[in-house]
C-alpha positions as CSV (number, residue, x, y, z in Angstrom):
1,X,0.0,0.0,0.0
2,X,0.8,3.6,-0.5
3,X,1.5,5.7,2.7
4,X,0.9,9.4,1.9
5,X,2.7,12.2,4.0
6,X,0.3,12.5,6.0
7,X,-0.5,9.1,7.6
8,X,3.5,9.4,7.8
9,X,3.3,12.3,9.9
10,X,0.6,10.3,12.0
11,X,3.2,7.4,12.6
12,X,6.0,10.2,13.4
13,X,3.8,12.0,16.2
14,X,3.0,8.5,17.6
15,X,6.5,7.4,17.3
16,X,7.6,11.1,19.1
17,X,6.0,10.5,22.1
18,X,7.0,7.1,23.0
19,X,10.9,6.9,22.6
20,X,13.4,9.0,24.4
21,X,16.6,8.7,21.5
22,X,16.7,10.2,17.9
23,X,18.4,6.7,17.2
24,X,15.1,4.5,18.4
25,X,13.0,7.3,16.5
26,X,14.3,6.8,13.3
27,X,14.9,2.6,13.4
28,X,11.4,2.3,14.4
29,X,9.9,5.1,11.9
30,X,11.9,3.5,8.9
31,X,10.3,-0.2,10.1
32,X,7.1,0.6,10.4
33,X,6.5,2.8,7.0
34,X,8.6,0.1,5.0
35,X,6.3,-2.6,6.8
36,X,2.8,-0.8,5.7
37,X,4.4,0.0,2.3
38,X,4.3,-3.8,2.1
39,X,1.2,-4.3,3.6
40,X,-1.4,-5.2,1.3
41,X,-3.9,-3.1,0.9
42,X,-7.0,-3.0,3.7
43,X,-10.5,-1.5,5.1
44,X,-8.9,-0.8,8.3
45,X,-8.0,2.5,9.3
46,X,-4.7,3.4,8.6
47,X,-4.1,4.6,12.1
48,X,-5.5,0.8,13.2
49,X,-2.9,-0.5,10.6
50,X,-0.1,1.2,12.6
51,X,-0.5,0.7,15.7
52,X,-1.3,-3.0,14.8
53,X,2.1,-3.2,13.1
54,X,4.0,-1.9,15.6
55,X,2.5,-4.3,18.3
56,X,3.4,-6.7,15.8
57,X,7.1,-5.9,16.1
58,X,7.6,-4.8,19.5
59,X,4.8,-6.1,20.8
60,X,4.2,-2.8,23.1
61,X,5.9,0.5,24.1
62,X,7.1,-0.8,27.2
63,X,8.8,-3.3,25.6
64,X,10.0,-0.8,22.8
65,X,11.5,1.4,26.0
66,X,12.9,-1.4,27.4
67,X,14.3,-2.5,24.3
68,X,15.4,1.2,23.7
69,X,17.9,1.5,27.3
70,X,19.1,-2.0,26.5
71,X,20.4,-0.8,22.9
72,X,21.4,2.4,24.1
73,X,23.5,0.9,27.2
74,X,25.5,-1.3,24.5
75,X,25.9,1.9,22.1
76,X,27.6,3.7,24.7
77,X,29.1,0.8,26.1
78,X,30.7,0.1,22.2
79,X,31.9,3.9,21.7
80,X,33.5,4.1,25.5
81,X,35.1,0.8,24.3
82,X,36.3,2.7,21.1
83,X,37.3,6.0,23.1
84,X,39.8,4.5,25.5
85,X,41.0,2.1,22.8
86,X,41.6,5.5,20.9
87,X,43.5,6.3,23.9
88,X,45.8,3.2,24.3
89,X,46.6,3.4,20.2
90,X,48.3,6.7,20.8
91,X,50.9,4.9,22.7
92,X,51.4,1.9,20.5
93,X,54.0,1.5,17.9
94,X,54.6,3.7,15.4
95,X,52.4,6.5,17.1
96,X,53.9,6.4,20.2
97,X,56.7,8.1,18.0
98,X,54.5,11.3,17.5
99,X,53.7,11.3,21.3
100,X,57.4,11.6,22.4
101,X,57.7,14.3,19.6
102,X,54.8,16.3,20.9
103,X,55.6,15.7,24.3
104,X,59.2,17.2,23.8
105,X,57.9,19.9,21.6
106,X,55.7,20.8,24.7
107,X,58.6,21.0,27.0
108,X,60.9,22.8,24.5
109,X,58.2,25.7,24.0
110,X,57.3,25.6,27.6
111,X,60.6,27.3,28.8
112,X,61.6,31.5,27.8
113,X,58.8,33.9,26.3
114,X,56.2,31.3,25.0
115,X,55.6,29.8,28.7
116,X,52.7,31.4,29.3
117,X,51.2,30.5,26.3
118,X,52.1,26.9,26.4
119,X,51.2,26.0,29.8
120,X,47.7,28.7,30.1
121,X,46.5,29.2,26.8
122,X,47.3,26.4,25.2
123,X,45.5,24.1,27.7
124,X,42.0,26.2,28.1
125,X,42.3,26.3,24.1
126,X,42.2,22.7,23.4
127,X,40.4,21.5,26.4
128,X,37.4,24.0,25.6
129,X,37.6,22.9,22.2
130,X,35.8,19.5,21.9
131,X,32.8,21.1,24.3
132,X,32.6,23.7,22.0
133,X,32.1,21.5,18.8
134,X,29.7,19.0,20.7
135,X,27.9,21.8,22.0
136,X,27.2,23.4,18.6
137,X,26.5,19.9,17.1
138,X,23.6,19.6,20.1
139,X,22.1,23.0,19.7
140,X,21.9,22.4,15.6
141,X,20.4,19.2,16.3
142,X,17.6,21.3,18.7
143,X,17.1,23.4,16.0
144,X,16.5,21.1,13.4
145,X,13.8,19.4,16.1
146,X,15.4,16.1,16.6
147,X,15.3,14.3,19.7
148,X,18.0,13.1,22.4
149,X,20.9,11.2,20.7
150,X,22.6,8.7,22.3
151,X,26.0,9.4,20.7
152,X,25.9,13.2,21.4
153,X,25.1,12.5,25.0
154,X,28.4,10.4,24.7
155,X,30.3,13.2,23.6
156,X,29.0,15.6,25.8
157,X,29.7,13.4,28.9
158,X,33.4,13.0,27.9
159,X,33.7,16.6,26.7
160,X,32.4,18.2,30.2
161,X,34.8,15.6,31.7
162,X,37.7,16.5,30.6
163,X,37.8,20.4,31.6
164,X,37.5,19.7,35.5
165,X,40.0,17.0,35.7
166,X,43.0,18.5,33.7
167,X,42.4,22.1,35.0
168,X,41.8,21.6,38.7
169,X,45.0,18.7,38.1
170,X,46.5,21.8,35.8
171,X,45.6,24.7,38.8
172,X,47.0,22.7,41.8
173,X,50.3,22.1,39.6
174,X,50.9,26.1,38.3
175,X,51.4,28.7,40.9
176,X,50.2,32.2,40.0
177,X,54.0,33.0,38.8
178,X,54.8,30.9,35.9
179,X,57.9,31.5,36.2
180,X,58.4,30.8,39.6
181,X,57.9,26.6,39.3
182,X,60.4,24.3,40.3
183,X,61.4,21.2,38.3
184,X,59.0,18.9,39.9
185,X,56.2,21.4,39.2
186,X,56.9,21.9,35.5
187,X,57.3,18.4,35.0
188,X,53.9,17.6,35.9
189,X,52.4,20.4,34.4
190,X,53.8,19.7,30.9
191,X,52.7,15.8,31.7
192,X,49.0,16.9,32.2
193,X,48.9,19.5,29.3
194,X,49.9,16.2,27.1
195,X,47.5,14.0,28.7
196,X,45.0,17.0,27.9
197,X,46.1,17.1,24.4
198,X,46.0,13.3,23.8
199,X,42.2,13.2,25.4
200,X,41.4,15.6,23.0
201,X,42.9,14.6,19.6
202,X,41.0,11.1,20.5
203,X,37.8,13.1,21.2
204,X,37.6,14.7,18.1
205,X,39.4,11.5,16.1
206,X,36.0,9.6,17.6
207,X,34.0,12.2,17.0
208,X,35.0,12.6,13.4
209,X,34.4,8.6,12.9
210,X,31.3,8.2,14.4
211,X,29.5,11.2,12.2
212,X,31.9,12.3,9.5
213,X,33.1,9.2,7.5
214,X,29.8,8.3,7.0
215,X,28.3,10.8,4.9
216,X,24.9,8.9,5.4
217,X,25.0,8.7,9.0
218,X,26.1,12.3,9.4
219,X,23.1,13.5,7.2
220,X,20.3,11.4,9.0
221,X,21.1,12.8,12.0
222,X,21.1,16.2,10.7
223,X,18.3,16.4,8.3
């Protein structure tokens, strides 16, 4: 059977206000118009039809909610997986090169005239910087009227983490003098301004995976 656009707009309202992720929404929209498309053609009423099909395949909404957290707690279980496996390849052979390189880079640059920027700017810089893409990406995804994403919850989780951990670790390390730190000091501050930079060239390396390499992804969840 044919499904106009409006009988699809009924089956997206009743989808709306039954599942909590854009992820669920879509899966469950796409099943149930491709399963009346192939529905033979009837004397019911197509709201009758719907519902009838999706009891069919999820028997209820609770059961589609329940089934909803389940897959949800194994998507953000698989992209934590991913994220600190990100995180452990950046200190594997041959990358581990890179690390050392940056690392030393860090030190070199941290001593004479560019120590302020190295060790102050630097740091707020690229630990502001995946909150500010992930925020943007969730306030174009309001915008656009999608719902809660499971993925961009991920990101926003990590992103938030990361700026209280490596400044309040990056605060108690610097004194208000710059200048003034001993070896000890300096050591660990250059250590955590790497540690900072590592979490967030695997941030945005995830990131970039998870909606960018897949043009098709990245424009379902956009338009």
């Amino acid at each position: 059977m044919k499904v106009t656009d409006e009988e699809k707009a009924f089956v997206r309202n009743l989808i709306w206000r039954k599942v909590k992720y854009q992820e669920t929404f879509e899966e469950v929209y796409d099943h149930i118009i491709t399963a009346l498309e192939h529905h033979e053609e009837s004397d019911l009423p197509f709201e009758i039809l719907a519902l009838q099909t999706l009891n069919e395949s999820f028997m209820s909404f609770k059961s589609l909610r329940a089934t909803e957290r389940q897959r949800a707690g194994m998507l953000i279980w698989n992209l934590t997986s991913k994220y600190y496996s990100g995180l452990l390849s950046l200190f594997k052979f041959p990358v581990i090169f890179i690390t050392i390189v940056a690392y030393a880079l860090i030190t070199y640059l941290s001593i004479g005239k560019t120590e302020f920027l190295i060790r102050a700017v630097f740091p707020a810089f690229i630990g502001l910087l995946p909150l500010i893409l992930i925020s943007i990406h969730h306030l174009y995804l309001i915008y656009k009227g999608k719902k809660r994403s499971v993925k961009i919850t991920f990101f926003v989780v990590k992103a938030s983490f990361i700026i209280p951990v490596c400044f309040n670790g990056f605060s108690n390390v610097n004194s208000k003098h710059l200048c003034t730190l001993n070896a000890v000091s300096a050591i660990l501050s250059t250590f955590m301004i790497m540690m900072l930079l590592i979490n967030t060239v695997n941030f945005i390396r995830l990131y970039s995976q998870e909606f960018f390499t897949n043009p098709s992804a990245l424009s379902r969840i956009l338009f």
